[in-house]
C-alpha positions as CSV (number, residue, x, y, z in Angstrom):
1,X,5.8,19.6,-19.0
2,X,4.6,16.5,-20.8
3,X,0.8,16.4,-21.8
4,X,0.2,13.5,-19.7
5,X,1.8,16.2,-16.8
6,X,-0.6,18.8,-17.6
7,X,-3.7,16.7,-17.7
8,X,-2.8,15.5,-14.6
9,X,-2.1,18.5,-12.8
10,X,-5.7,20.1,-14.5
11,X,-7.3,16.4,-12.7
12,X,-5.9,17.7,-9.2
13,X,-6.9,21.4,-10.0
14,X,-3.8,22.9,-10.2
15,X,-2.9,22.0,-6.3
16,X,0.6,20.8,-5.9
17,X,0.5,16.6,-6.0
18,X,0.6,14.9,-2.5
19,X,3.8,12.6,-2.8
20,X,3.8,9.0,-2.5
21,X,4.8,6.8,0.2
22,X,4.9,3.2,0.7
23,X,2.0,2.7,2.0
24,X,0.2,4.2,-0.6
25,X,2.0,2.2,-3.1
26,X,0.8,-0.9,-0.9
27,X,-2.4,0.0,-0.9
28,X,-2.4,0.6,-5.0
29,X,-0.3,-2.4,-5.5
30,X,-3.6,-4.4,-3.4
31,X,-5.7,-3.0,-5.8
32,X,-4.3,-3.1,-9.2
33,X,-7.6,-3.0,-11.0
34,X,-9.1,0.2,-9.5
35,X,-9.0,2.9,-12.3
36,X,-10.0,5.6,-10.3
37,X,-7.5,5.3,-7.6
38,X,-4.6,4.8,-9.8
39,X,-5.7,7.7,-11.9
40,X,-6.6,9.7,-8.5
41,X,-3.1,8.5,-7.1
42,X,-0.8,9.5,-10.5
43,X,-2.2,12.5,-10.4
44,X,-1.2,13.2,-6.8
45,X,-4.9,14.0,-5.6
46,X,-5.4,14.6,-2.0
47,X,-7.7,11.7,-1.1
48,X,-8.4,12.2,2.4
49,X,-9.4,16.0,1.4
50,X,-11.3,14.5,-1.5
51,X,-13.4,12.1,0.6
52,X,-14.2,14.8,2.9
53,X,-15.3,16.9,0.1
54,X,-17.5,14.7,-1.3
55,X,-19.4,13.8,2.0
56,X,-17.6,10.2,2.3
57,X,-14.8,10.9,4.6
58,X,-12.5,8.1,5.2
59,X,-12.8,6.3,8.6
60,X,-9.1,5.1,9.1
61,X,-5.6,6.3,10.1
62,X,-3.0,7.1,12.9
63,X,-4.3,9.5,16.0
64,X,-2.7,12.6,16.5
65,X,-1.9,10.8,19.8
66,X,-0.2,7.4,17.4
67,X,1.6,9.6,15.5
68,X,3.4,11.7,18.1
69,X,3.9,8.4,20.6
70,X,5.4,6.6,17.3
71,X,7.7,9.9,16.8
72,X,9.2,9.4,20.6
73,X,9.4,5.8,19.9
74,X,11.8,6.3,16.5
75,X,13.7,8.8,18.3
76,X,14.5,6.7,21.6
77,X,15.6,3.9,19.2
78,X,17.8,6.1,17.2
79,X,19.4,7.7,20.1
80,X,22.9,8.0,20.5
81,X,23.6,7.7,16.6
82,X,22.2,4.1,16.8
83,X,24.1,2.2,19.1
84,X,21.1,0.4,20.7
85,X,19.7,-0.2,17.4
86,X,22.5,-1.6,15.8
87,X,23.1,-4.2,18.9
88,X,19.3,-5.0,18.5
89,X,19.8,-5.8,14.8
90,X,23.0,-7.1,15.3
91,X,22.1,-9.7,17.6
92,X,18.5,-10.4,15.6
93,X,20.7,-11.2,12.7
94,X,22.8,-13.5,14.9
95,X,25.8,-12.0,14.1
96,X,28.7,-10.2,16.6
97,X,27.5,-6.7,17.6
98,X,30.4,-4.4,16.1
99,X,32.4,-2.0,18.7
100,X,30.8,1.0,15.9
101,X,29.2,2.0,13.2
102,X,29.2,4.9,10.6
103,X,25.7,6.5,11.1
104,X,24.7,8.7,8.3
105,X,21.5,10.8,8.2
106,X,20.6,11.5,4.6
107,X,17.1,12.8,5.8
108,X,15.8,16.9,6.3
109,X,16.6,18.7,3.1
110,X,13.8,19.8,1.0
111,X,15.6,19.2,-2.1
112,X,14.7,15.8,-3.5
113,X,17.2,15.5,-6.3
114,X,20.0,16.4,-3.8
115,X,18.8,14.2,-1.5
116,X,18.7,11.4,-4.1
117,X,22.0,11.7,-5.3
118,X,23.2,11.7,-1.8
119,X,21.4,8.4,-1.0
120,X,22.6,7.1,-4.1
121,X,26.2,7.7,-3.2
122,X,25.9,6.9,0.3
123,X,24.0,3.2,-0.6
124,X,26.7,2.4,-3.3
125,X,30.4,3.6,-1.8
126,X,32.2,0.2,-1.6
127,X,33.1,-0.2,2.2
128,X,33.0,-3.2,4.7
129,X,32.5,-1.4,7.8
130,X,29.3,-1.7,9.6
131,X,26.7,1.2,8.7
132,X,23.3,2.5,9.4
133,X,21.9,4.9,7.2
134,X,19.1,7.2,8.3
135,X,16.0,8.3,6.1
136,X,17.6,8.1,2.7
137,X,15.8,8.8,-0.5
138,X,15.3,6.1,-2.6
139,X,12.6,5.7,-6.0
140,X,10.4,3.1,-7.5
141,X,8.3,3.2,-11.3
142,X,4.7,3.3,-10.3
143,X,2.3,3.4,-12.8
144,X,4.6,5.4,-15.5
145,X,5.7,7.6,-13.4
146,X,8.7,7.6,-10.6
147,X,7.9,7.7,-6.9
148,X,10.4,9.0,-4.0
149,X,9.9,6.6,-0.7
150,X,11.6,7.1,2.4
151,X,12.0,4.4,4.8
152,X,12.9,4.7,8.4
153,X,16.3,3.5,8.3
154,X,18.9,0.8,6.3
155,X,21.4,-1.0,8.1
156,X,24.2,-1.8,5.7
157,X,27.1,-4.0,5.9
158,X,26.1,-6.5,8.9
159,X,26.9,-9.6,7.6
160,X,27.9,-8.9,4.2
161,X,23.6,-7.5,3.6
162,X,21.6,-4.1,3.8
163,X,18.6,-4.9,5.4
164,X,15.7,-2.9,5.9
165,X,14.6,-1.7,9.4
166,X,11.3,-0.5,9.9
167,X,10.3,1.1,13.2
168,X,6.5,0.8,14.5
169,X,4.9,2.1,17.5
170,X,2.4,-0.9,17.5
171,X,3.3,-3.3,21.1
172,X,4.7,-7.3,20.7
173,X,3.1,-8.6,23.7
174,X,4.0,-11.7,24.6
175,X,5.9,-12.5,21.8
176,X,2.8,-12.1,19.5
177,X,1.8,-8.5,17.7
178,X,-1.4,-7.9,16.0
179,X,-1.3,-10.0,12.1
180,X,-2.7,-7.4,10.4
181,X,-0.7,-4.4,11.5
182,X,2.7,-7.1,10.9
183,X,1.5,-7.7,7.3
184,X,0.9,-4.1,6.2
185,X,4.3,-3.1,7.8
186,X,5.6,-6.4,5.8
187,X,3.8,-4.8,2.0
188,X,5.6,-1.4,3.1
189,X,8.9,-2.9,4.2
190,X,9.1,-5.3,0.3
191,X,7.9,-1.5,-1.1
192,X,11.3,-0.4,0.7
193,X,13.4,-3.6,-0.2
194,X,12.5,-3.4,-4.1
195,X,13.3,0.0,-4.7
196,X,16.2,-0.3,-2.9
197,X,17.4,-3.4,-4.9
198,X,16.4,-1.3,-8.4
199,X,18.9,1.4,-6.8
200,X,21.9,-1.1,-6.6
201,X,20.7,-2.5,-10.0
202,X,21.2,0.8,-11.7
203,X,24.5,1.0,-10.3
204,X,25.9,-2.6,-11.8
205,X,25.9,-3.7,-8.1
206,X,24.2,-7.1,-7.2
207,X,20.7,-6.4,-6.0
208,X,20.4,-9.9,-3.8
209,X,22.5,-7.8,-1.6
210,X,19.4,-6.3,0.2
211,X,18.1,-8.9,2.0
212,X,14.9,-10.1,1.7
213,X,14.4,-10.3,5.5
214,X,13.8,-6.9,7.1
215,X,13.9,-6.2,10.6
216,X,11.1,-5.1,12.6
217,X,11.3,-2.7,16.0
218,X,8.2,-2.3,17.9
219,X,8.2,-2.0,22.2
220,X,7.6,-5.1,23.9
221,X,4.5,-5.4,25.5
222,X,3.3,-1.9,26.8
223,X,6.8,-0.8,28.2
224,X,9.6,0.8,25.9
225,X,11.5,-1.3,26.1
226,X,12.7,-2.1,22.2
227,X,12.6,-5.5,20.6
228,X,13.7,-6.8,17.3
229,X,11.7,-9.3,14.9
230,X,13.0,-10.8,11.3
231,X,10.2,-10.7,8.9
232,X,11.0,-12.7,5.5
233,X,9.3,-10.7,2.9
234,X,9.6,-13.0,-0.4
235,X,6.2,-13.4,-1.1
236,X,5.4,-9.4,-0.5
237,X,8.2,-9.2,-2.8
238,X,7.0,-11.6,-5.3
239,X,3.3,-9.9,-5.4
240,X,4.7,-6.5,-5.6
241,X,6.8,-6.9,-8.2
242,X,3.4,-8.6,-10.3
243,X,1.5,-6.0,-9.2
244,X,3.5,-3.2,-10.4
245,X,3.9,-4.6,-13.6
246,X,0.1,-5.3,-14.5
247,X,-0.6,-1.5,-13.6
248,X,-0.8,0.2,-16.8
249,X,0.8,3.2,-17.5
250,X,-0.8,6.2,-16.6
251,X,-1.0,7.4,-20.4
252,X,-2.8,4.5,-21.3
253,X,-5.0,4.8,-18.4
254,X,-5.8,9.1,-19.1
255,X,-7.4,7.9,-22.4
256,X,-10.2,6.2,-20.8
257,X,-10.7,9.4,-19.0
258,X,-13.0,12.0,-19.8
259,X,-11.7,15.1,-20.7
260,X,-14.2,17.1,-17.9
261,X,-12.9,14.6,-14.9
262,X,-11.4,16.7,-12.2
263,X,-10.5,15.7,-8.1
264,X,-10.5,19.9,-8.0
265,X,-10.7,20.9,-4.0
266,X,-12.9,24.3,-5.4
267,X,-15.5,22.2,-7.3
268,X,-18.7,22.1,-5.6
269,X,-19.3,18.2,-4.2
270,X,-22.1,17.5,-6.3
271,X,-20.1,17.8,-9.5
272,X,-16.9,15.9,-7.8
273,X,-19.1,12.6,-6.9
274,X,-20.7,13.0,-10.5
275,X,-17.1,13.0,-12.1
276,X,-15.7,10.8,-10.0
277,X,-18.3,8.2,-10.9
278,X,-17.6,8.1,-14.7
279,X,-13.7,6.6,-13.9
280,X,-14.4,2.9,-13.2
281,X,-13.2,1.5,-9.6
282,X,-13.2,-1.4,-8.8
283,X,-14.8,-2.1,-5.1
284,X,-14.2,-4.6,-2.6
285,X,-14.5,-4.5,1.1
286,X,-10.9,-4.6,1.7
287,X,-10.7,-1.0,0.4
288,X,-12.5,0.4,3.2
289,X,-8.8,-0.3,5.5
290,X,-6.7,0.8,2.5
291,X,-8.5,3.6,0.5
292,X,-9.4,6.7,1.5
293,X,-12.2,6.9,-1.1
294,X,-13.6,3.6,0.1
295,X,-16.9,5.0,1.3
296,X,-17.8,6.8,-1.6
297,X,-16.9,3.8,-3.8
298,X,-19.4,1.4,-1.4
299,X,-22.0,4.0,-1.2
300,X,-21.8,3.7,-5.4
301,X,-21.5,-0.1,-5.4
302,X,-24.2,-0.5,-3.5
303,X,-26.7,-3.4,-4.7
304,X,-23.8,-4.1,-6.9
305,X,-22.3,-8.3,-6.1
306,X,-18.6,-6.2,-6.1
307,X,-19.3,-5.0,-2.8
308,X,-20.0,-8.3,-1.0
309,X,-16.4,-9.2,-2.1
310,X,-13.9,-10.7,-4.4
311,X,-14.5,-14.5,-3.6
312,X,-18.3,-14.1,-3.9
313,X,-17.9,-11.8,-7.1
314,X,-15.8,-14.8,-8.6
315,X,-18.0,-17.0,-7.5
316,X,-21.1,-15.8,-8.9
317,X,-19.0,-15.7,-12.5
318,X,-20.0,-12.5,-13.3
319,X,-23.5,-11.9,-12.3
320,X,-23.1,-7.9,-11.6
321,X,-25.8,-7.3,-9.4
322,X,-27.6,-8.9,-6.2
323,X,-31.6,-8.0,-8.1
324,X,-30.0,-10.2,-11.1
325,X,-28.2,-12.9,-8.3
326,X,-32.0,-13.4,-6.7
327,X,-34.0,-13.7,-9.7
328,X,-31.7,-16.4,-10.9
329,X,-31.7,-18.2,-7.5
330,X,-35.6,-18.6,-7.8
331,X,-35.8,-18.8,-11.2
332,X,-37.5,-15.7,-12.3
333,X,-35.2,-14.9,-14.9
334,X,-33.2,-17.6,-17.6
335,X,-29.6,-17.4,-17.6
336,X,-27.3,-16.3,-20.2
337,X,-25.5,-19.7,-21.5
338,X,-22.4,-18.3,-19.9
339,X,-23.7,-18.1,-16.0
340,X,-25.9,-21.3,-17.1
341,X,-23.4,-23.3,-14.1
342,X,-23.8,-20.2,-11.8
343,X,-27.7,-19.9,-12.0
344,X,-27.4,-23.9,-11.1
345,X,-25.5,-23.2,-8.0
346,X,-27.5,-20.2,-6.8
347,X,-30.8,-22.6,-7.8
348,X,-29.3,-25.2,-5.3
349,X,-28.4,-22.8,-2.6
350,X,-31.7,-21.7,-2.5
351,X,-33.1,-25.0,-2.3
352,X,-30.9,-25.5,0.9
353,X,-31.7,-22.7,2.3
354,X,-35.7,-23.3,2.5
355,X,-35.1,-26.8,3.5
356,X,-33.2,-24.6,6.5
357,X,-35.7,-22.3,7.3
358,X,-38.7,-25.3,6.9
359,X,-36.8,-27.9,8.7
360,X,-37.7,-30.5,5.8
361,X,-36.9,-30.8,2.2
362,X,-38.8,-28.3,0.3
């Protein structure tokens, strides 16, 4: 075990590290400055059991009920080693709907560098046949250290392309499904697509042959009925890819720890929020739907102009707190030189905002 390993496991107490998943990496990737959650997320740290430990639990995430009625969804779609699937995909694609189909489940065994290698094999045999492979294992560099995803499902071979199939439980009524759940399924499916590419790189194969439009199964309207969507995931791809490469390496990043930082389950919560607050985050109000430590981080922000968000943080060019933003506004305080066209703004703003409340100029 590397040092970097050990510190790491002493930050999580000793616990065994909770594993990646794409939509952990999506929610890192959304927040590439946040210290404390890529530090928090290296390490493997439980975050959910973290919040909750610290008196900040995290408000978001799939029902028990969600869960299970997404299970029964995946399984009726897979049924019969695909068939209805593959015609759904097929015919999305526009292309004919082969007479069959080689399904192969590379999903269930506990051993992930088995599991890899078989994924690996499966994803690169040279064939031309139609295929659909089920839960394979594939890995993407986050952060200095490699990550094992699992999508639901890759259809290979239909029209010359893998594409990526990812099956929600969330309804496409009338043609339309909710924006926000499309685009996180659209972050996780690029997550998918990327690694998958990096696979075929590694093997000397041609990565454009994962397509960059995956294919989206929900149930149409509130029935069961399955339904198909192509989502084009260039841009997801595009910011991912950025993303991943600004995030420093978690050796660099463990030297701006503290040696005494721990995320340990059996430390009292009084000493977890203390410890937690001396690794800079970096708060916005988009972390409370992505981050499970989002409630402790805007409890901490509080008064600070980070937690109103990242346009009026950029706006204000810097001025760190909302005390600082209101002195300047009424000019109790001289600006620096440096927020001199800020302090101007805010000045103005103030002066609109009387004439509002007064009805006249001030």
């Amino acid at each position: 075990m590397t040092s970097s390993e050990e510190r790491l496991a002493g930050i999580r107490g000793g616990v065994p590290a909770r594993r990646h998943n794409a939509r952990t990496i999506a929610a890192l990737t959304g927040n590439p400055g946040c210290t404390r959650r890529a530090v928090l997320d290296g390490a493997g740290v439980d975050k959910p059991a973290l919040a909750e430990r610290i008196g900040f639990p995290a408000r978001f995430g799939q029902s028990r009920f969600a869960i299970t009625r997404g299970n029964a969804f995946e399984a009726q779609v897979k049924a019969d080693g695909g068939v209805e699937l593959l015609r759904l995909v097929a015919e999305r694609l526009g292309v004919p709907v082969p007479e069959a189909a080689t399904w192969t489940d590379l999903g269930g065994a506990e051993d992930l560098p088995e599991r890899r290698d078989r994924s690996r094999e499966a994803l690169t045999a040279p064939g031309d046949g139609a295929a659909l492979f089920d839960h394979p294992l594939l890995a993407l560099d986050v952060a200095g250290g490699r990550v094992h995803l699992e999508p639901d499902l890759v259809a290979a071979r239909l029209a010359g392309r893998f594409h990526v199939v990812e099956v929600k439980s969330f309804p496409v009524i009338d043609g339309q499904a909710d924006p926000a759940k499309v685009s996180a399924a659209a972050i996780q499916s690029a997550v998918y697509v990327l690694a998958l590419r990096d696979l075929l790189t590694a093997a000397g194969q041609d990565p454009e042959l994962v397509s960059h439009e995956v294919v989206l199964v929900c149930p149409r309207d509130f029935a069961n009925q399955p339904v198909a969507s192509l989502v084009d995931v260039r841009k997801q791809l595009l910011v991912l890819r950025r993303q991943l490469d600004r995030m420093a390496r978690l050796d660099t990043l463990l030297a701006t720890v503290p040696e005494d930082f721990t995320a340990d389950p059996t430390a009292d919560p009084a000493t977890l929020r203390a410890r937690l607050s001396t690794v800079e985050a970096r708060y916005a109000p988009e972390c409370l739907a992505a981050c499970e430590l989002a409630y402790f981080c805007r409890h901490e922000a509080r008064g600070q102009t980070a937690a109103l968000g990242r346009p009026v943080r950029e706006a204000l060019g810097g001025i760190a707190t909302v005390d600082d933003v209101l002195a300047l506004a009424v000019g109790e305080r001289t600006p620096e030189p440096d927020r001199e066209e800020a302090a101007a703004l805010l000045r103005a703003a103030a002066r609109l905002r009387a004439d509002a409340l007064t009805g006249h100029p001030a």
